[in-house]
C-alpha positions in Angstrom: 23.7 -8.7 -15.3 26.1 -11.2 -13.6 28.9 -11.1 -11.2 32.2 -12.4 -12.6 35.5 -12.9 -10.6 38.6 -11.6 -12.2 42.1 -12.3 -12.1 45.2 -9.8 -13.7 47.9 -8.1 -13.7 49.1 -4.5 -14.2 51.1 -3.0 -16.8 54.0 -3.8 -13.7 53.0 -7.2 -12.8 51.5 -6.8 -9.9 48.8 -9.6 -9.5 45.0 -8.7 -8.4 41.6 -10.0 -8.4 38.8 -9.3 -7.1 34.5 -9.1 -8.7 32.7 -7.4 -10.9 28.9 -7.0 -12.0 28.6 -7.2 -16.0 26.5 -8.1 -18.6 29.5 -10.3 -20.2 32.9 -11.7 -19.6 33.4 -9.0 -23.0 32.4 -6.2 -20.7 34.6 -7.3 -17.8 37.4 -7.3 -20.1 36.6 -4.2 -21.5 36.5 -2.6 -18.4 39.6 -4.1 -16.5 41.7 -2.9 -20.0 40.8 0.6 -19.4 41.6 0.3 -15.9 44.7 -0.4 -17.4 45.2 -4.2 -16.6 45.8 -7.4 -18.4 43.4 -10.1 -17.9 44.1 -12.9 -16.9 41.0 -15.3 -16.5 37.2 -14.2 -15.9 34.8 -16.3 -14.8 30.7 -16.4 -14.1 29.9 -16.6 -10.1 27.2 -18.8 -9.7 25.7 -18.7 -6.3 22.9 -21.5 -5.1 19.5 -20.3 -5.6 18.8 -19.2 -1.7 15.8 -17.3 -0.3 17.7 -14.7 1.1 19.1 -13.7 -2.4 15.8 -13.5 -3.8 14.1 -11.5 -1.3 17.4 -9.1 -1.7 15.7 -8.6 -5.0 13.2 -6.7 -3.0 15.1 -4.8 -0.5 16.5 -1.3 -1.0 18.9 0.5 0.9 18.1 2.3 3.9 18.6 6.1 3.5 19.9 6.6 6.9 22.2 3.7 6.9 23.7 5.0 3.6 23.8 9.0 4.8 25.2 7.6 8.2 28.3 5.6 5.8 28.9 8.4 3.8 29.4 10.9 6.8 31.8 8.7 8.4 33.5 7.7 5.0 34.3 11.6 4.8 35.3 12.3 8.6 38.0 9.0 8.2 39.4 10.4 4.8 39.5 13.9 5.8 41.0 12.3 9.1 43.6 11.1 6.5 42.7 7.3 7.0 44.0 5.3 3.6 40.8 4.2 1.2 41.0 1.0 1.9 41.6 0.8 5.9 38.4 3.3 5.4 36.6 0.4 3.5 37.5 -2.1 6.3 36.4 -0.2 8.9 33.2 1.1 8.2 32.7 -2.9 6.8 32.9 -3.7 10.1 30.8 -1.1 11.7 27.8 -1.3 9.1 25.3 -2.9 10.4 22.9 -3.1 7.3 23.8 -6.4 5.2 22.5 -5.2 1.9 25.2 -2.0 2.7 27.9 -4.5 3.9 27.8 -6.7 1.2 28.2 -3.4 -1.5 31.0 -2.1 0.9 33.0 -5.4 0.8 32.6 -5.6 -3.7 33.7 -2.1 -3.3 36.8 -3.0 -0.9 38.0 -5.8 -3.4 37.2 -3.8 -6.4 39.4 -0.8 -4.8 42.3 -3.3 -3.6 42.0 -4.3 -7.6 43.0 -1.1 -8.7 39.3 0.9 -9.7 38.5 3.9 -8.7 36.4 4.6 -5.8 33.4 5.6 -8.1 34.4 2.5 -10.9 34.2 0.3 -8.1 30.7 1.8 -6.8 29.4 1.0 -10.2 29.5 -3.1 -9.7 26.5 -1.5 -6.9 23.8 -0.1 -8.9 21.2 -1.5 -6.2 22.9 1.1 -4.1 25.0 3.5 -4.9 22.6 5.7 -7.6 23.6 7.5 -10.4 23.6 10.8 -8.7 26.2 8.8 -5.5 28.5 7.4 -7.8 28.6 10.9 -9.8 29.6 12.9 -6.8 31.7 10.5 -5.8 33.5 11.0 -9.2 33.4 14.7 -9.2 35.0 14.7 -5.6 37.9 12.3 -6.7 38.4 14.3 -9.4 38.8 17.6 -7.7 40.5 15.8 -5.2 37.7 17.3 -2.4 36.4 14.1 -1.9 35.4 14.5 1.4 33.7 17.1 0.6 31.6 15.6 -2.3 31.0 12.5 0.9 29.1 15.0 3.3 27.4 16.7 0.7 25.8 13.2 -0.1 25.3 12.6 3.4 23.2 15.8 3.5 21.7 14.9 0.7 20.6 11.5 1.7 19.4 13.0 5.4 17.2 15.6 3.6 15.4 12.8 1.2 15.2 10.1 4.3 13.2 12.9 6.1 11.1 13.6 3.2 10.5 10.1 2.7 9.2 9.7 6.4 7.0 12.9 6.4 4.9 11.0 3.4 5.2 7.9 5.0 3.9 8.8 8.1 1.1 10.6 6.9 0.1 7.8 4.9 0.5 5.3 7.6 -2.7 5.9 9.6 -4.9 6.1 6.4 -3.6 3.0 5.0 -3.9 1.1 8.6 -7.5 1.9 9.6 -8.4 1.5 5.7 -6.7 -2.1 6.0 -8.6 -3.0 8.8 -11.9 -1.8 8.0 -11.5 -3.9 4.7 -10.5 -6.7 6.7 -13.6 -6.6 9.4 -16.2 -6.0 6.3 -15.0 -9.0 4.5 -15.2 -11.1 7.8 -18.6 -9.8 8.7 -19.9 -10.2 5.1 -18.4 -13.8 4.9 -19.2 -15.2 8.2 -22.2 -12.9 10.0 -24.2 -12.1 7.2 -24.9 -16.0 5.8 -26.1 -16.7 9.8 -28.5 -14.0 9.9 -29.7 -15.2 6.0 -30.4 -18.4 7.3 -32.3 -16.9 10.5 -34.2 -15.2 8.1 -35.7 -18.3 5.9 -36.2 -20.3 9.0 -38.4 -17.7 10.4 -40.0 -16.7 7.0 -40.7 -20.6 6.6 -42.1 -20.8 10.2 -44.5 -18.2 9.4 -45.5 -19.1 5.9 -44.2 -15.5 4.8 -42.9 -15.4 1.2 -41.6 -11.2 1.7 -38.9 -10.9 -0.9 -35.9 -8.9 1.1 -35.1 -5.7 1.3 -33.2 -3.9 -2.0 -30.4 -3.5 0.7 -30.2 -6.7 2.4 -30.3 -8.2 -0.9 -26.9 -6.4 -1.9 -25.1 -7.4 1.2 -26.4 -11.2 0.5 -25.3 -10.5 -2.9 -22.2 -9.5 -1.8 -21.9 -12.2 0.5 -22.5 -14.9 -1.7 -20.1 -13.9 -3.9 -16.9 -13.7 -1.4 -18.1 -16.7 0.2 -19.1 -18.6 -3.5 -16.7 -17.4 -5.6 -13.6 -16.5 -3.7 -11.8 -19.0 -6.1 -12.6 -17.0 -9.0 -12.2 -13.5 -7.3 -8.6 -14.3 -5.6 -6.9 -14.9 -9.4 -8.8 -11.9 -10.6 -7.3 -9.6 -7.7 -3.8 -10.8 -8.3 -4.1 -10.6 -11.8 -5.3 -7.5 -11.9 -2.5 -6.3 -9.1 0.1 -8.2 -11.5 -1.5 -6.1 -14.5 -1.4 -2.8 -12.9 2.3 -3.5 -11.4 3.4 -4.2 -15.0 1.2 -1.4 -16.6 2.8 1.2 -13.9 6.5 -0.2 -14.9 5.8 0.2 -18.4 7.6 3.9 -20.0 3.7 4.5 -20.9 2.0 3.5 -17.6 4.9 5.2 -15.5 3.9 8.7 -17.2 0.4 7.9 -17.4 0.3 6.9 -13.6 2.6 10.2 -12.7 0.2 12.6 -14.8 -2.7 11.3 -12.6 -1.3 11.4 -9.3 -1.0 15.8 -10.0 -4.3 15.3 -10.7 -5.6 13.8 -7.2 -8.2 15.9 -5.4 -7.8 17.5 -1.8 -4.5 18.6 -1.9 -3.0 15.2 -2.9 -1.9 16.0 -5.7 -0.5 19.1 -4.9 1.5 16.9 -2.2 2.7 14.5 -5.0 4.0 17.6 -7.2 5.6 19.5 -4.5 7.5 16.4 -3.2 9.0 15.4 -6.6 10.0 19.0 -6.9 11.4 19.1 -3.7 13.5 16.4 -4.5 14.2 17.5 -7.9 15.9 20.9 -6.8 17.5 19.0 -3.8 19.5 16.5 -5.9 19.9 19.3 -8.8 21.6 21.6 -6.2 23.7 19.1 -4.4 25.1 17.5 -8.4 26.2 21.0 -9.1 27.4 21.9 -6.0 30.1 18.2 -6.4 31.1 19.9 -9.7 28.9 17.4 -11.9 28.9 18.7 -15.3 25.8 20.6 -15.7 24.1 18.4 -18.6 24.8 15.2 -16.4 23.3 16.8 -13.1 20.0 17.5 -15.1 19.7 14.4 -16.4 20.0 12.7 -12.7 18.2 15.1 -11.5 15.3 14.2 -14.0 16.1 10.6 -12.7 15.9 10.8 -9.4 13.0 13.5 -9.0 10.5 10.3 -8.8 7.9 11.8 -11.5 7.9 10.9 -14.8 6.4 14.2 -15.6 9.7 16.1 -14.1 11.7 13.5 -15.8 9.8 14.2 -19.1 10.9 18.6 -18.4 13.9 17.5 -17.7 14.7 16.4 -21.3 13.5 19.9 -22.6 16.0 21.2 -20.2 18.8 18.8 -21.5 18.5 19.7 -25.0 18.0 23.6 -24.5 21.2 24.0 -22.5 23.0 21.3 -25.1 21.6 23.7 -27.5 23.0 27.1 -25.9 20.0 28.1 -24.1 18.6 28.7 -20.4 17.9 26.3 -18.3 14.6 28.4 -16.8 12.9 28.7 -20.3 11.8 25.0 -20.6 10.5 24.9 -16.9 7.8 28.2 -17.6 6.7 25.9 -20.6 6.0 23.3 -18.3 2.7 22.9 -15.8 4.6 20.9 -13.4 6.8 23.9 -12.4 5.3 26.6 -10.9 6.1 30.0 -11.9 8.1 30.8 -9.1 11.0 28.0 -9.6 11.6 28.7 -13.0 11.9 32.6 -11.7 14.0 31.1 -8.6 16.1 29.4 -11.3 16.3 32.5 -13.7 17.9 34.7 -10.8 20.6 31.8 -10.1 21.5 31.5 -13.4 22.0 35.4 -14.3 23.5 36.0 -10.9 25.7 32.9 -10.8 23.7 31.5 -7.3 22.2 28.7 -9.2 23.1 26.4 -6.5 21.5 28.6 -3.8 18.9 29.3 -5.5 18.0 25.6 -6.3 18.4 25.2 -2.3 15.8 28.0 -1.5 13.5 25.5 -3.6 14.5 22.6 -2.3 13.4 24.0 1.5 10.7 25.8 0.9 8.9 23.0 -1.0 9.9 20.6 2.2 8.5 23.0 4.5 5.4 22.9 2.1 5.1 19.1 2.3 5.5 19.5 5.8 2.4 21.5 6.4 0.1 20.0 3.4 0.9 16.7 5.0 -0.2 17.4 8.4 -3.0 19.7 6.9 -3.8 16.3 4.9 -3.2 14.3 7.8 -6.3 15.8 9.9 -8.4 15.8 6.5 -8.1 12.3 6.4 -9.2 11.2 9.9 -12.3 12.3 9.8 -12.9 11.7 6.2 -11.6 7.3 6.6 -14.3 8.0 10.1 -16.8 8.8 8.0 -16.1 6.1 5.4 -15.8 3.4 7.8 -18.9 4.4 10.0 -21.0 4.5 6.5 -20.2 0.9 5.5 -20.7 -0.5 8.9 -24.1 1.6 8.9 -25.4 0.5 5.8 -24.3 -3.5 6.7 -26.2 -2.7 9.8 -29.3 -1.0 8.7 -29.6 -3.7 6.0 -29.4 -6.3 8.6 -32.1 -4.9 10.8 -34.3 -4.1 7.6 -35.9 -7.8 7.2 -36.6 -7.8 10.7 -39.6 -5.2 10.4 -40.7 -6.6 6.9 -41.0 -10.2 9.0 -42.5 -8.4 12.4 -45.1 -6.4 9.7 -45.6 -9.9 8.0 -46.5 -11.4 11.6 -48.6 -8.9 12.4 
């Protein structure tokens, strides 16, 4: 993908440019000529190689700067504020660059004569699928306000789930950090000075004890971060690089998915009932825009972040292509409890499939809510444990050689 500027006129002459994100000049053409325009000239932007746009690479929209733009971007249209004064304005408010930046390639795109969803496209990094979907649905039902806040509510309902996981991972991955970070100093650093107080005194004494089973893993250990660290650093971030790439991979991503529903003491059970959480939540807010049904369960399957509901979500594509039920495919599958694809079952017979999809969507956040506290407080006591065993067993091996040496004296 590249960005290209454009230059062209319409069918009446009237001039506009503006940029576009394609894979080709061919593209760009192709896609200003069913906008309806004759091109004119396209060119390849090429922008200096700066560290701010490789750490953009990175960076991903923040939820609640996105949800807090597409509330106001419905209150100034339903206000009746033009598009594009809309566009200028909430540039100027927006605080976020990544979101500015997408705003103002929006703007020009929109002063060029694309659609408000056409011109969201040249965004992938931040308007989704399922945004620039809605988006279409509202400006083609011409309730495009409407289709704004129900994106804004959607947006605020995943940027809270997103923080209830984050913050309940926050304190396990901190103390965990830390505790790595002491052992590795205490093993590097401490442990080789009490080693060497341990051969001057056995010298001194003419003792020839071998050391403990336990102090000799510790030294063992120690020798090797303090000996080999050049080898052991590439290892590590080859084997981070590995996994990164292995995760990525269509294979890895289901493999990696599958496991995390497997995780003991409830985590898995926390994994499954966030994806479905999202799941219904996107599913439900699609329809409710007026996305065509097959598209909203395909972005659905997208967005859920699971590969396993991505991989249901296929079944569910090609039974309602085929004429059947969306509910059938989901009792097939473990990933859906019985009582969704029932849920679902009742929405589509009675015509409530929207509400029904809701009811998931907030009972299974009020279930995160209370397996992640109830996680939370299994944790804490659990990383306690964990870190107090380590430090015991550095300890104790420590303290070991200096009985064997007392006994030796003795």
């Amino acid at each position: 993908m590249g960005t290209f500027a454009f230059r062209a006129v319409d069918v009446a002459g009237v001039a506009s440019r503006g940029q576009v994100d394609a894979s080709s000049k061919a593209a760009v053409t192709e896609q200003l000529r069913q906008r309806g325009l004759i091109v004119l000239d396209v060119s390849e932007k090429r922008e200096a190689l700066r560290l701010d746009s490789l750490t953009q690479r990175f960076k991903s929209v923040n939820l609640r700067e996105l949800s807090v733009f597409s509330r106001q971007f419905a209150t100034l249209i339903a206000a009746g504020m033009p598009m594009l004064r809309s566009l200028y304005t909430l540039e100027d408010q927006t605080d976020d660059e990544m979101l500015k930046d997408a705003i103002v390639a929006v703007r020009e795109n929109v002063e060029a004569g694309s659609s408000l969803a056409a011109a969201m496209e040249s965004q992938p990094g931040v308007f989704d699928p399922l945004y620039r979907s809605m988006v279409r649905a509202g400006e083609g039902s011409g309730r495009l306000e409407e289709a704004l806040d129900r994106i804004a509510f959607q947006l605020e309902k995943l940027d809270s789930l997103k923080r209830q996981v984050k913050s309940a991972m926050m304190y396990p991955a901190v103390v965990f950090t830390l505790a790595l970070v002491v052992m590795i100093a205490v093993v590097a650093f401490i442990v080789p000075v009490f080693v060497g107080i341990f051969e001057e005194i056995s010298a001194e004494t003419g003792g020839d004890a071998q050391l403990p089973f336990m102090t000799q893993i510790v030294v063992g250990i120690s020798d090797l971060i303090t000996g080999k660290w050049f080898v052991i650093l590439p290892l590590v971030a080859f084997a981070a690089y590995a996994f990164v790439r292995w995760k990525k991979s269509e294979r890895g991503r289901m493999q990696w998915d599958r496991f995390k529903l497997r995780l003991p003491a409830h985590i898995g059970d926390v994994v499954q009932k966030v994806a479905l959480a999202r799941w219904s939540r996107t599913f439900a807010g699609s329809i409710s825009s007026g996305v065509p049904v097959l598209q909203s369960i395909e972005i659905s399957g997208q967005t859920a972040g699971n590969a396993v509901v991505e991989e249901a979500m296929h079944d569910v594509y090609e039974s309602v292509k085929g004429g059947g039920t969306i509910a059938k495919p989901l009792t097939d599958n473990d990933a859906f409890p019985a009582m969704v694809s029932h849920m679902v079952s009742v929405g589509e017979e009675s015509g409530q499939l929207e509400t029904m999809l809701e009811k998931v969507a907030d009972f299974y956040e009020a279930e995160v809510d209370a397996k992640v506290r109830a996680l939370t407080s299994l944790i804490e006591p659990v990383m306690i444990m964990f870190v107090g065993a380590v430090v015991g067993f550095i300890v104790i091996a420590m303290y070991l050689p200096i009985f064997s040496l007392y006994d030796n004296i003795r």
